[in-house]
Each structure stands twice: as structure tokens, then as C-alpha cells.
SEDREN-865576 format. One record per residue (C-alpha): residue number from 1; residue in three letters; chain; x, y, z. Coordinates in steps of 0.5 Angstrom, whole numbers. Layout:
NUKE;resi;resn;chain;u;v;w
NUKE;NUM;Ala;A;X;Y;Z
...
END
This chain:
NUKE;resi;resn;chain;u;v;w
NUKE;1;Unk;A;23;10;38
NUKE;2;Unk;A;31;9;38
NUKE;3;Unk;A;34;13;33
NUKE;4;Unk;A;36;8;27
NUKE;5;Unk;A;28;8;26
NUKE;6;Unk;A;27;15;26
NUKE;7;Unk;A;33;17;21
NUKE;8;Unk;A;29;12;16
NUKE;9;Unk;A;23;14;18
NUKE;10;Unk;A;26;21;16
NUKE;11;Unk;A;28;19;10
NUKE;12;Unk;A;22;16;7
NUKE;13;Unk;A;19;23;9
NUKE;14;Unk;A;24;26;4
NUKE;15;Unk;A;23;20;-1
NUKE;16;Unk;A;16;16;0
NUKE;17;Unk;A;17;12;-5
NUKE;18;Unk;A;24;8;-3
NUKE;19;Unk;A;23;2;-2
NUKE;20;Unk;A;30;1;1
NUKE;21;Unk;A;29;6;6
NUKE;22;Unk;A;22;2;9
NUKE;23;Unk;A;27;-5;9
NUKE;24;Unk;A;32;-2;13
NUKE;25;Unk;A;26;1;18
NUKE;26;Unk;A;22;-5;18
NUKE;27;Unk;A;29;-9;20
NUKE;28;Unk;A;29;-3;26
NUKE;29;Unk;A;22;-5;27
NUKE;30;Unk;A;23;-13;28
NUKE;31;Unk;A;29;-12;33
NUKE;32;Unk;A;25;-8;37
NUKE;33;Unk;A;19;-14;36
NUKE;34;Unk;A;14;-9;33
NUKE;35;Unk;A;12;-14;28
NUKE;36;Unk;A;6;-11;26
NUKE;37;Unk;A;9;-4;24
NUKE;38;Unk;A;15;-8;21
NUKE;39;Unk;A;10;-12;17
NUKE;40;Unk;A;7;-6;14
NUKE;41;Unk;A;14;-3;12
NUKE;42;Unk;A;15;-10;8
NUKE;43;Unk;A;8;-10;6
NUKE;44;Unk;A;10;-2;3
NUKE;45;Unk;A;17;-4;1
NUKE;46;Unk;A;15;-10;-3
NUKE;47;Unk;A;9;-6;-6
NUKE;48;Unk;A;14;0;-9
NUKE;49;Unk;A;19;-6;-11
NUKE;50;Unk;A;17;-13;-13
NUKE;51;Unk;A;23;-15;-14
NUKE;52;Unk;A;26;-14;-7
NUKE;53;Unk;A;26;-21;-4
NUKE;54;Unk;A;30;-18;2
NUKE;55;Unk;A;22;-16;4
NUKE;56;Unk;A;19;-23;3
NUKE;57;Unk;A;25;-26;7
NUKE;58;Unk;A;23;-20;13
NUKE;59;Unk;A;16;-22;12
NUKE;60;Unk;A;13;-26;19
NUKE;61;Unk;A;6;-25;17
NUKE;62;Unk;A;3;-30;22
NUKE;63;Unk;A;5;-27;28
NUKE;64;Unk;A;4;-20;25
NUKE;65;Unk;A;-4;-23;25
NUKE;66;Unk;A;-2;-25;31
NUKE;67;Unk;A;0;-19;35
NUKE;68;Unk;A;-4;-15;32
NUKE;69;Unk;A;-10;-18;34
NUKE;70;Unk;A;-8;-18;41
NUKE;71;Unk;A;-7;-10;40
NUKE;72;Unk;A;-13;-11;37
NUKE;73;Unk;A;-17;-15;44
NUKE;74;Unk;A;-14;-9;48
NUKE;75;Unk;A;-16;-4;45
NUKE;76;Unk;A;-21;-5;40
NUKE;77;Unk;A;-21;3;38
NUKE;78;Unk;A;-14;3;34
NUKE;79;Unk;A;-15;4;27
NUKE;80;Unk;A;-7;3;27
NUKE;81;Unk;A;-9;-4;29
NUKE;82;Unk;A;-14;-6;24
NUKE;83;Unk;A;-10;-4;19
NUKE;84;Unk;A;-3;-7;20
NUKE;85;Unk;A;-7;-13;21
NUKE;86;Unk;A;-11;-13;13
NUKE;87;Unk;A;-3;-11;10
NUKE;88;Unk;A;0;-17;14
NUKE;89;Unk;A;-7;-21;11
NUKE;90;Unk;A;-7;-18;4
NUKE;91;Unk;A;1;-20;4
NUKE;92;Unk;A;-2;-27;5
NUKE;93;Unk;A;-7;-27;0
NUKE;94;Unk;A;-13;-27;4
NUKE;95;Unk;A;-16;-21;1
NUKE;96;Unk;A;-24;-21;4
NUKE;97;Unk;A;-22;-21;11
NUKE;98;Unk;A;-16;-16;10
NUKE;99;Unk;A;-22;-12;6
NUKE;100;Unk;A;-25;-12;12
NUKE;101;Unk;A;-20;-10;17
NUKE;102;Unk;A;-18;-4;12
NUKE;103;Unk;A;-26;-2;12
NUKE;104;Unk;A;-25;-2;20
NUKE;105;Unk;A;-19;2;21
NUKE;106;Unk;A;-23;7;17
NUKE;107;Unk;A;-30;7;20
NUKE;108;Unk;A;-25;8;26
NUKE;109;Unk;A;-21;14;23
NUKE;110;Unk;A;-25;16;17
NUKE;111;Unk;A;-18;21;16
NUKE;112;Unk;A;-13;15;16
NUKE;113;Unk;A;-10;15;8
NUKE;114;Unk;A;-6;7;9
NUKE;115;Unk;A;-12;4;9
NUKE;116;Unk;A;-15;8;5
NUKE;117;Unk;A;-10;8;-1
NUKE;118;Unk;A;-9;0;1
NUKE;119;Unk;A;-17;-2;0
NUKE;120;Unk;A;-17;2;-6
NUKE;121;Unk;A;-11;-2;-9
NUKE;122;Unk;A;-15;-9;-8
NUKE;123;Unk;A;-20;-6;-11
NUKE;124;Unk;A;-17;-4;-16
NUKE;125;Unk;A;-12;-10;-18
NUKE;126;Unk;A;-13;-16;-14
NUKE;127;Unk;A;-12;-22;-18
NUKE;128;Unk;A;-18;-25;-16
NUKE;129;Unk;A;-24;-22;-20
NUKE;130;Unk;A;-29;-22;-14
NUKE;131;Unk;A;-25;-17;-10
NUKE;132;Unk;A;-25;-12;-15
NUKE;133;Unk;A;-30;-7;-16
NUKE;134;Unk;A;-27;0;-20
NUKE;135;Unk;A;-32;5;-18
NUKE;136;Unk;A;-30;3;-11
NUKE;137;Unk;A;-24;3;-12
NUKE;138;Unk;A;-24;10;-15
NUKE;139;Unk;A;-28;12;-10
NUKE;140;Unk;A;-22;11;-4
NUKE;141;Unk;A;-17;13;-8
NUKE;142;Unk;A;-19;19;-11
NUKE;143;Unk;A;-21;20;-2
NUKE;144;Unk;A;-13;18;-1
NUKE;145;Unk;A;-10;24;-6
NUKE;146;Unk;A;-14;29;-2
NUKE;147;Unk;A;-13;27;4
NUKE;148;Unk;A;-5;27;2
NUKE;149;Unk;A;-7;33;-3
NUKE;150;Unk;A;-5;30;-9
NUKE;151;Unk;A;2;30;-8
NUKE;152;Unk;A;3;22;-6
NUKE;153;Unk;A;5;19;-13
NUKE;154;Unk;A;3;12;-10
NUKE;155;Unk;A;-4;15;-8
NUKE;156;Unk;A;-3;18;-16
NUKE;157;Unk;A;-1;11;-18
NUKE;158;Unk;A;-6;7;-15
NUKE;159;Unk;A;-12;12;-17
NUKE;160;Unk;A;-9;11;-24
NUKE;161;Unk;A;-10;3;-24
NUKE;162;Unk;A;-17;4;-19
NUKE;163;Unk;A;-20;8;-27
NUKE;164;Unk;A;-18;3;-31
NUKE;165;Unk;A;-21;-2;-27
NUKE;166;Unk;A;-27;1;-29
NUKE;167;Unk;A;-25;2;-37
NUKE;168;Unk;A;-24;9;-36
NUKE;169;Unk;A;-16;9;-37
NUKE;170;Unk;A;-15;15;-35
NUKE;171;Unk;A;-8;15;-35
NUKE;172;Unk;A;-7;23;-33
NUKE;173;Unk;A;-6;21;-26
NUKE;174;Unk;A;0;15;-28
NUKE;175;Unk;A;4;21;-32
NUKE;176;Unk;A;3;26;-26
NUKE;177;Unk;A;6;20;-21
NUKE;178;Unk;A;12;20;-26
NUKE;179;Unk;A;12;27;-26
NUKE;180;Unk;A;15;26;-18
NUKE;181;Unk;A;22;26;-18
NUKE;182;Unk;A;23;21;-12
NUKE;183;Unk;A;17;17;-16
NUKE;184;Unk;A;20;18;-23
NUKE;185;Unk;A;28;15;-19
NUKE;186;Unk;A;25;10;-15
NUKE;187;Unk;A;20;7;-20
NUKE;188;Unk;A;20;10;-26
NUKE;189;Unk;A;20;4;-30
NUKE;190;Unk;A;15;1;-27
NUKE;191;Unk;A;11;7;-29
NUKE;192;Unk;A;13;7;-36
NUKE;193;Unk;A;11;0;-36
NUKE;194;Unk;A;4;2;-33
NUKE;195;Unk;A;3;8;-37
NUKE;196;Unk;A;5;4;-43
NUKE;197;Unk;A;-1;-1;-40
NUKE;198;Unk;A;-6;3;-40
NUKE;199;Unk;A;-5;7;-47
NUKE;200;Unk;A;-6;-1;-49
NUKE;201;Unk;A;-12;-1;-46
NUKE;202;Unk;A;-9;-7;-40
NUKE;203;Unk;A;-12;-7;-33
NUKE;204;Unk;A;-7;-6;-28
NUKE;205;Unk;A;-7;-14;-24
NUKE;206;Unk;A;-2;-14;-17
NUKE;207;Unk;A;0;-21;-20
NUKE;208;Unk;A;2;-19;-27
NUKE;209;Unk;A;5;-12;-25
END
């Protein structure tokens, strides 16, 4: 791992919700033609900050699939693969089998948050009504803030947008998203936007928010 890579994977410890700092590693990544992992920081990146088009622009998403498969053919018990393969599959819309790819990254590794959380937001969020399920969603989400023990805002976010999905709008879990600095610095207003969503009595939907 050479040292640019470590500094932004430094970086996004103290601040998870930069999304710059997943654009600069996801850059890093791609230099050293680790497409999937440069994927799953485009795929996080754009997630943090929609607008980010520098993101899409770093996004090979079919050589991602790809690659990953190919990881996948050589080792078919790594989780990480599975996974990189649903983000890079869910960036193109191919919400069914990227559901897929995420379920078997956790069958693999029923402890790995990523896919977890990644599920969990389809599921909660997805433009296409047949991939929704609120009960579910909340389901994985809520596994995903234990796992991180309730003190990833992102995980926080996605359990928020995973309860109004069910009719439940349960905004605690927006406002305590907000109640993170890095969150609050990085995606306050976003989160204002959703709070102010859900007190409406408005779903979360990833092609509207």
C-alpha cells in the first residue's frame, strides 16, 4: 500500500463522511489498477456527496464487475469481492443482482458492516419499487449501527431513510446523524434536507435525494 493510499485511508478514519478524502484514495487506487477498491470509494464518495461529479468521471464500473469477478473465480470465499462487485453493480442501476452479490458477501462474513449498510440502503431508497422492502432494510440497518456501535452517522442516516421506508419515520436517528460533527461538516445540509423530509412525512428515494 503506498503511502498516498494510507494518508487518505487515514484521513477518512478521523472524517468517514469526507468525500473528497474517498475521491483522492479512490484516484491512488486507480493508479495502482485496483479498480474494484477504486469503485467502492467512487461508489461511497458519490453517496456522501451527489454532486461530486469528479467521482462518476473516475467510475469504470464494467471493469470493476470485471475484475471482480475474476477475484471472485480465484477465491470464491472473499467477501470483499462480492461486495466490491454489488457497489460497482448497484452504481449501474443493476439493483437485483448487486442485492445479491451484497447478501453473499454477508453470508460470507456475517460481521462485515459495507455490504450490510449497502443493502440496507437499496432497500430502503431504491428508485425501483420492487427492490424496496422497509422491514428488511431496517433489519440490516439497524445489524450495520451495531456492528459500527451506533457511531457511524452514515450507518445512522441509512437506518433513518430504512424506518420511513416502513411509514415509521422515525427521525431520531437523522437528527442523531447530525449530532456528528464530521457529519454535520460534510453533509449537514443534506441531513437538514432529509430531517425536514421525513417531519413531511416523505420516504427517502436515492434518485430524488
Amino acid at each position: 500500500m503506498g503511502k498516498a493510499i494510507r494518508d487518505y485511508t487515514e484521513a477518512i478514519r478521523l472524517d468517514p463522511t469526507s468525500s473528497s478524502a474517498f475521491v483522492n484514495r479512490a484516484a491512488a487506487w486507480l493508479g495502482k489498477k485496483q479498480w474494484d477498491k477504486a469503485i467502492s470509494d467512487c461508489t461511497e464518495a458519490i453517496r456522501l456527496d451527489p454532486k461530486d461529479t469528479d467521482a462518476f468521471k473516475k467510475g469504470e464500473y464494467g471493469k470493476a464487475v470485471s475484475d471482480c469477478d475474476e477475484a471472485i473465480r480465484l477465491d470464491p470465499t472473499f467477501p470483499g469481492a462480492f461486495y466490491n462487485r454489488g457497489v460497482a453493480r448497484a452504481a449501474q442501476k443493476e439493483y437485483d443482482t448487486a442485492i445479491v452479490d451484497f447478501t453473499e458477501a454477508i453470508r460470507l462474513d456475517p460481521k462485515y458492516v459495507h455490504p450490510l449498510a449497502a443493502r440496507a440502503f437499496i432497500r430502503a431508497g431504491c428508485p425501483i419499487a420492487k427492490f424496496r422492502d422497509g422491514v428488511k432494510a431496517v433489519e440490516d440497518a439497524t445489524k450495520a449501527c451495531e456492528l459500527s456501535e451506533w457511531k457511524n452517522p452514515n450507518h445512522l442516516e441509512i437506518l433513518a431513510a430504512a424506518y420511513a421506508e416502513t411509514g415509521e419515520f422515525d427521525y431520531k436517528w437523522q437528527k442523531k446523524a447530525l449530532d456528528d460533527s464530521a457529519y454535520e461538516k460534510q453533509s449537514g445540509e443534506k441531513g437538514r434536507r432529509l430531517l425536514k423530509q421525513y417531519e413531511r412525512k416523505e420516504p427517502y428515494r436515492e434518485d430524488k435525494n
